[in-house]
C-alpha positions in Angstrom: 101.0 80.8 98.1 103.2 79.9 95.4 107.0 80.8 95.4 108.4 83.7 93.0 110.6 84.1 90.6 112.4 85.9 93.3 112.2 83.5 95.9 113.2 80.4 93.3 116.5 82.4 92.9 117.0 83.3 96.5 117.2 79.1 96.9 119.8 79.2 94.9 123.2 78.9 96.4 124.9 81.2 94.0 122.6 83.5 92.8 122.9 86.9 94.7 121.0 89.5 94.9 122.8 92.8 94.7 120.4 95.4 95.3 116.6 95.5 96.0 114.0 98.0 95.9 110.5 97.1 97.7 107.8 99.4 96.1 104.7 97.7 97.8 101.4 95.9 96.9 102.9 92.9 94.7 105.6 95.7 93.0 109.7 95.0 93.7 113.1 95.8 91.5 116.0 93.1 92.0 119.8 93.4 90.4 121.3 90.1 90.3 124.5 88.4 89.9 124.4 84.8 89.0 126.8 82.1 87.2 127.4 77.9 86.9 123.5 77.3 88.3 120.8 75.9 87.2 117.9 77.2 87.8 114.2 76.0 87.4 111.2 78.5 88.1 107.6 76.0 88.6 104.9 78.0 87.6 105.7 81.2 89.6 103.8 83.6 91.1 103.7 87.1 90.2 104.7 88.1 86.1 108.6 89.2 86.2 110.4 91.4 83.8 113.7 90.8 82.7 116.7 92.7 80.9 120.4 91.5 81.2 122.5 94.1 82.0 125.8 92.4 81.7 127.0 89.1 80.0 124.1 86.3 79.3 125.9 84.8 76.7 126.5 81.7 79.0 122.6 81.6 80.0 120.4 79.0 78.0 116.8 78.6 78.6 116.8 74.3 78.6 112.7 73.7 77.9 112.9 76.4 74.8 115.5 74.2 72.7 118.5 75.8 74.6 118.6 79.3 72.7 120.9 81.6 74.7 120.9 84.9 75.5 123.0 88.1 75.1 123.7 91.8 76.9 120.3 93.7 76.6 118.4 90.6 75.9 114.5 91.3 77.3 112.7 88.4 79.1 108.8 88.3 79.8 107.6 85.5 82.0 104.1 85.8 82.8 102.5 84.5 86.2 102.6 80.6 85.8 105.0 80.8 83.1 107.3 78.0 84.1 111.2 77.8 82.3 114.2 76.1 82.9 117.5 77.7 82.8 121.2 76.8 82.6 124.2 79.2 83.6 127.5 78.8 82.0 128.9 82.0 82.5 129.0 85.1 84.8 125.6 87.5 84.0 124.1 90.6 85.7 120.3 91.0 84.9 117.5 92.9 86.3 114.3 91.9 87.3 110.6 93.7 87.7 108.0 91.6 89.9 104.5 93.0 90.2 101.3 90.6 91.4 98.7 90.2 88.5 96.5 92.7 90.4 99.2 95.5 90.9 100.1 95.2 86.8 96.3 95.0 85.4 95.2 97.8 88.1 98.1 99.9 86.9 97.2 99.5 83.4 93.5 100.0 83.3 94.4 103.0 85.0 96.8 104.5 82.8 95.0 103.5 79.7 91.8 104.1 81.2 90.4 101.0 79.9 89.6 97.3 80.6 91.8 95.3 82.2 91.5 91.9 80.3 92.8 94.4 77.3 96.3 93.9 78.7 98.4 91.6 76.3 101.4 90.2 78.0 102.7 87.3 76.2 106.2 85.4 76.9 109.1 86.3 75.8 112.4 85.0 75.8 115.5 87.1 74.5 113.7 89.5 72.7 115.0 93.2 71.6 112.9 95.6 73.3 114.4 99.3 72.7 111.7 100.9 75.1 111.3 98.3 77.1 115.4 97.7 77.7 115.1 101.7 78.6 112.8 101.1 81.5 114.3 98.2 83.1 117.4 100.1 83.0 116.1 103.2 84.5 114.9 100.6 87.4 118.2 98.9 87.4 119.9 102.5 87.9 116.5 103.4 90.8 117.3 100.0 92.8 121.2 100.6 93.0 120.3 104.2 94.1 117.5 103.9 96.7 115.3 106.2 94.1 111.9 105.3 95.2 110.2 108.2 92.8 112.4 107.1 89.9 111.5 103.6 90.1 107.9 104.4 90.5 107.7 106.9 87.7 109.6 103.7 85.7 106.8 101.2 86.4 104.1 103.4 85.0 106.0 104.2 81.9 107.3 100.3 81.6 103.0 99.3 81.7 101.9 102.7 80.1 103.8 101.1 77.0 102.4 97.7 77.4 100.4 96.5 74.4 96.6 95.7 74.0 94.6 93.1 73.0 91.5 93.7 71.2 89.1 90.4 72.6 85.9 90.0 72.3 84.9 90.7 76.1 81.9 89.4 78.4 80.5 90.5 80.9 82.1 93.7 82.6 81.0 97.1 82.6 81.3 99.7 79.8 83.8 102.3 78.8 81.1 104.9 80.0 80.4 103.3 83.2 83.7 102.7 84.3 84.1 106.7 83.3 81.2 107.7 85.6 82.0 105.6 88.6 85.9 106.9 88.3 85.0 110.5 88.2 82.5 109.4 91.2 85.3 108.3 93.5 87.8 111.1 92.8 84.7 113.3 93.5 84.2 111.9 96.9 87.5 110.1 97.9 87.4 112.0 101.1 83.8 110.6 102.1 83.0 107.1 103.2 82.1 105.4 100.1 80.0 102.2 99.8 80.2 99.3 97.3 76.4 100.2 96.8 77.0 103.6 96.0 79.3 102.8 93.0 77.0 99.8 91.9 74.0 102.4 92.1 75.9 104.2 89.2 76.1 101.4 87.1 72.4 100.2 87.5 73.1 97.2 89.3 72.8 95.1 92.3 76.0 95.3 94.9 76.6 91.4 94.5 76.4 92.2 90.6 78.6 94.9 90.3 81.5 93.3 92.3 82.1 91.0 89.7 81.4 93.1 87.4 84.2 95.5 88.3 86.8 93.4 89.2 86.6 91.6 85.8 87.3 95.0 84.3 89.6 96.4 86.7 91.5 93.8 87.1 90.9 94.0 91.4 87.9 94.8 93.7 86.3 98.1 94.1 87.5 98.7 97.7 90.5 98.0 96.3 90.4 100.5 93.8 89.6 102.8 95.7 91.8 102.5 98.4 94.5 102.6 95.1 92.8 106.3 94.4 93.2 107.8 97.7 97.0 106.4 97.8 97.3 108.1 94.4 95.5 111.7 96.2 97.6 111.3 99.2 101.0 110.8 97.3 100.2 114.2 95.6 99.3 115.9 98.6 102.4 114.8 100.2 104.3 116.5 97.8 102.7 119.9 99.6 102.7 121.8 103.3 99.6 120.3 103.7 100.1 118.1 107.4 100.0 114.7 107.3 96.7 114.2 109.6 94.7 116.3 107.2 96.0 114.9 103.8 94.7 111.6 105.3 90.9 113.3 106.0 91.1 114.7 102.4 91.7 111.3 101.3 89.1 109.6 103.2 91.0 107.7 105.6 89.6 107.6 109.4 92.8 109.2 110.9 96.5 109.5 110.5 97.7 106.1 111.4 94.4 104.7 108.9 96.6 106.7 106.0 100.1 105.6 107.7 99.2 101.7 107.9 97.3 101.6 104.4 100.0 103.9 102.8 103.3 102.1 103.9 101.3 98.3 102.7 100.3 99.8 99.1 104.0 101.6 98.9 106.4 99.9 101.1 106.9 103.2 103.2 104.9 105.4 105.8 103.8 109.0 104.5 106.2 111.1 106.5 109.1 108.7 104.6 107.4 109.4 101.8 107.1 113.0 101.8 111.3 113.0 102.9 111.6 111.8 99.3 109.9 113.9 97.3 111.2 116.9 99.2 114.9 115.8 98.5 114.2 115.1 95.0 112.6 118.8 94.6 115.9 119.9 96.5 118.7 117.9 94.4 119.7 116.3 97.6 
């Protein structure tokens, strides 16, 4: 597996991390504090979001002709995306990491549409109103511990993401992907099989698999183990006890939901459901 953004400047011996938020499945918020380093990220893993929060007038980006940056400056390095940095000065600066899955999951789902629609191209230093907004918000959710903030953050931050309009191939269609969708929510509390959603789309199991994933942007398991997440966050935000949220979500028992729940979010249900209740309280 290849190292992270994250990980390149944890090897660093002045960079420091001030404050972290872990919001599962490929999806983390970092504040960091970092001056005089050098710092060269080798095609990393995972696409990272970037807004400095304090200083940056000091940090140059070496392979792009040495342009520096500035407070508020907006970075966008894509998975792969390698750059070369050089650090002059003191900066604080936030980050957003989320796995190529997590972000073109999350977006076909907010824009209910194709996943290979997503157009995320590099950027270095750009000026970003909406997006300097969100990364902010996060900055302000990972110093606080706000779990809800930061996730109702990540959705705006991709909700605004731009498309691309490509001529795609192969796939399945705006209508299928409709039908199957309202399929799943329909059942999510039933066992559902990869041939029952590929029977949907008039295809063979071994067809529709690729199918999907191309436009989803992950597996159909995986999708739907994302949907009954989704349900069971919802629920938790009622009386409703935890053993039977996870049989109205399909899972085989409570400690199915708690194991699947605290890997896709980074907490277990009952945590969970803490949080919303404080947040409905002010606490």
């Amino acid at each position: 597996m290849r190292p992270t953004v994250h990980d390149f400047l944890g090897r660093s011996a002045v960079a420091q991390s001030t404050a972290r938020l872990d919001l599962g499945a490929g999806c983390a918020v970092a504040i960091w504090h970092n001056h005089d380093d050098r710092i060269r990220y080798e095609t990393p893993q995972n696409h990272t979001f970037s807004l400095y929060l304090e200083g940056g007038t000091g940090t140059r980006r070496l392979d792009a002709g040495g342009i520096a940056g500035h407070p508020g400056a907006i970075c966008v390095m894509p998975e792969g995306c390698g750059s070369e940095w050089e650090i002059t000065a003191p900066f604080r600066f936030v980050h957003l990491y989320l796995s190529d899955a997590r972000l073109r999951t999350a977006f076909s789902a907010i824009h209910d549409c194709d996943a290979r629609l997503l157009d995320l191209r590099e950027s270095t230093f750009a000026e970003d109103a909406r997006l300097a907004a969100g990364l902010r918000t996060l900055a302000a959710a990972a110093t606080a511990g706000d779990v809800l903030r930061a996730e109702a953050a990540v959705a705006g931050l991709i909700g605004g993401l731009a498309h691309q309009r490509p001529q795609l191939r192969g796939g399945l269609t705006a209508a299928q992907l409709r039908r199957i969708d309202d399929w799943i929510e329909a059942h999510l509390e039933e066992a559902i099989h990869l041939d029952d959603l590929a029977a949907l789309a008039g295809l063979s199991g071994y067809h529709f698999h690729r199918m999907f994933q191309l436009s989803r942007g992950t597996a159909p398991h995986a999708w739907v183990t994302a949907r009954r997440i989704a349900r069971a966050q919802a629920l938790l935000g009622g009386p409703m006890p935890i053993a039977t949220v996870a049989a109205a979500c399909g899972f085989s028992s409570q400690s199915h939901l708690t194991r699947t729940f605290r890997t896709r979010t980074g907490r277990t249900p009952a945590e969970y459901r803490a949080l919303v209740r404080a947040a409905r309280s002010g606490a």
